[in-house]
N, C-alpha and C positions, 0 to 999 in steps of 0.2 A: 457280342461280348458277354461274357461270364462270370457273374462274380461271387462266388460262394461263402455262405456265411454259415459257421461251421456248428454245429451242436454244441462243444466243450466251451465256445466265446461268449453264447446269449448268456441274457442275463437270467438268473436261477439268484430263487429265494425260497428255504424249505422253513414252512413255518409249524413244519413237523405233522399238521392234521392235511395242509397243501403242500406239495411241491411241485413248484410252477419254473416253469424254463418259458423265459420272451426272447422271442425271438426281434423283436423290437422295442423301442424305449415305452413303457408305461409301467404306472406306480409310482413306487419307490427306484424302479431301474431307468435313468435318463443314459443317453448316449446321442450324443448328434450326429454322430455319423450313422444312427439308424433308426432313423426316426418313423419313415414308412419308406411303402417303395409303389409307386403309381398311387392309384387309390385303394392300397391294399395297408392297412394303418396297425393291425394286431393280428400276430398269431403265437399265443400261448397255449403251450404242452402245458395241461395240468394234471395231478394223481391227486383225488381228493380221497381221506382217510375213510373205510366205515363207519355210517353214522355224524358223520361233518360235513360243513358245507359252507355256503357264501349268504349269510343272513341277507332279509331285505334292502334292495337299492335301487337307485333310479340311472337311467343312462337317456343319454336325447341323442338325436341328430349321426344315428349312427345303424350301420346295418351287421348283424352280429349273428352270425352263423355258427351253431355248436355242432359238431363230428364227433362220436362216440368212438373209442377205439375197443373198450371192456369195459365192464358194468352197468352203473343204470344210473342216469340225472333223476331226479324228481327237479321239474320246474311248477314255477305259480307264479303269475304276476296279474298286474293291476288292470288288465286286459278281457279279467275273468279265467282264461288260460290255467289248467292243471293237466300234468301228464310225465308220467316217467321216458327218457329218452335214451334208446337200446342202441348199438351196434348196430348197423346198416341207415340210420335213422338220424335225414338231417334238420336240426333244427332252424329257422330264420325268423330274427324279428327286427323288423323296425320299428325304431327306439323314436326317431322323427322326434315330435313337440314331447314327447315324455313319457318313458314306462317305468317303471315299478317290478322289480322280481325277485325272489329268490331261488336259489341252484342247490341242492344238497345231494349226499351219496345215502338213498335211504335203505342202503344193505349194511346188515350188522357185521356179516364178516368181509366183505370183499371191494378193495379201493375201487374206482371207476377212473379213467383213464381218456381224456379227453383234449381238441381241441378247441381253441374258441377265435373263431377269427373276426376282425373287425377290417370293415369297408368302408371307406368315407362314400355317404350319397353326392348322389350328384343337384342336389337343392335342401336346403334347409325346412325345417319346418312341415314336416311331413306327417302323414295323418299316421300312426302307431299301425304295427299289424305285424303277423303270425303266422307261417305256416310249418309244416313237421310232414315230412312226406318218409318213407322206407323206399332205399336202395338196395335189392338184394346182393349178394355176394356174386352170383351170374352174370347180373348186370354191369358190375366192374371187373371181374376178371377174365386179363388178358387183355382189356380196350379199356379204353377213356369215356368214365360215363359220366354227363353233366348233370352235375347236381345244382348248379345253381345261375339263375343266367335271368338277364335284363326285362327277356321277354316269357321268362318261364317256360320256354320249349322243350321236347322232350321230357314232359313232367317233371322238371326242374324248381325247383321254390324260386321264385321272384325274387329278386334285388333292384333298387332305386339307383344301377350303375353301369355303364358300358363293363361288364366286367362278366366271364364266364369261367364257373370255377368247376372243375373235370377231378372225381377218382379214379382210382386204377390199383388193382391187387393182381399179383404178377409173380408165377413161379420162377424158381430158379430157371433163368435162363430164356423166360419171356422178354417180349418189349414192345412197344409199344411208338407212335411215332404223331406230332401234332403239327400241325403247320400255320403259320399265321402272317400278318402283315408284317412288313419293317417298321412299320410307324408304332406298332401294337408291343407290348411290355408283357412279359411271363414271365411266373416267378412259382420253381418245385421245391415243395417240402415233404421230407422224409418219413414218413407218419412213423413206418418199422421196415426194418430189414438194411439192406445196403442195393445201391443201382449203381451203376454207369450210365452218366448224363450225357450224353455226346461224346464226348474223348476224356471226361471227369468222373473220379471216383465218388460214390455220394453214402455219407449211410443213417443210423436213424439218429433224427432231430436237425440232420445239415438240412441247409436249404439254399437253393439261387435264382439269383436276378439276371436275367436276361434280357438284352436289348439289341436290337437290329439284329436278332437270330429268328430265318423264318420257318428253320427246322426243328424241331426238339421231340428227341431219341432217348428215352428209356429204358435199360436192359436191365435185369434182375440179375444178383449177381448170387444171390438166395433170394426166398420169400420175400416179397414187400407190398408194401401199400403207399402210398405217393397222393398228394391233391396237388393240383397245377392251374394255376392263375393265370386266363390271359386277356389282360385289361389294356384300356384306350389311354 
């Protein structure tokens, strides 16, 4: 089954320096009927303004993966942690017993354009930690390249989660093809452009949840970029 949750429906709050599209309920946007999907709990589209940003904050008990799409993050947190964060370039931190960071766009003329997705771990109380690896543009296009996975294979950044999370940039007319368990949950978001999901139209910011599907089919219908979820 298929269930697509569309761009135009998430919830979007433009606070004119942020404009942020969730794709599931947090903040200020609550919705129950989409609260998370497996252990897959936040993915927010953000455009952060030149020169603004998301002052100091603390997050726990959570694994938090930023995907650049254009521009540059400056991060810093209480880890000791400083570094600007480019295109091709994923970020991962677990948040566990308690971090401290802040996020800003530290170019004077040009937004930065990001996501940031949040994983529920699989045990609370986790010791904090860090990593920032580059994914070249070679390496995802045309195939599914894992960027983030339990055991950190394939030079992957580690996550605290049965969960393996794949990019893919895909000309017009490529595709791409994944395969997994029945028991196993996946779930594609649109990063840019437009696909065909199996026999469904998709395009940028839709995303869907898939279950008891052990195939999943990706075609570029133009240009695109895609991350794909497939957790326990």
């Amino acid at each position: 089954m298929i269930t697509i949750r569309k761009s135009a429906e998430r919830g979007h709050i433009d606070h004119g320096w942020l404009d942020t599209y969730h794709t599931f309920s947090f903040d200020k946007y609550y919705d129950r009927r989409h609260m998370s999907f497996g252990s897959l709990r936040v993915i927010n589209e953000d455009r952060v303004a030149a020169g603004h940003g998301f002052p100091r904050h603390s997050h726990r008990d959570m694994e938090i993966i930023t995907y650049i799409l254009e521009g540059g993050l400056a991060h810093q947190d209480s880890m000791g942690n400083g570094s600007i964060i480019k295109p091709g370039e994923v970020q991962r931190m677990t948040a566990g017993t308690g971090v401290a960071h802040s996020e800003a766009n530290p170019s004077a003329d040009e937004a930065v354009h990001l996501l940031q997705i949040w994983i529920m771990p699989n045990a609370r109380g986790l010791t904090p930690g860090y990593e920032q690896k580059m994914f070249s543009d070679e390496s995802k296009q045309g195939k599914l390249a894992l960027i983030a996975s339990q055991d950190g294979r394939e030079g992957s950044v580690t996550i605290n989660q049965d969960a393996d999370v794949y990019a893919s940039k895909l000309d017009a007319g490529q595709n791409v093809t994944h395969t997994t368990g029945s028991d196993r949950k996946v779930w594609v978001q649109v990063a840019r452009g437009s696909v065909r999901l199996n026999d469904l139209d998709l395009q940028q910011g839709d995303g869907a949840a898939l279950t008891d599907e052990t195939t999943v089919t990706v075609a570029a219908k133009e240009p695109a970029e895609i991350l794909l979820f497939d957790m326990a």
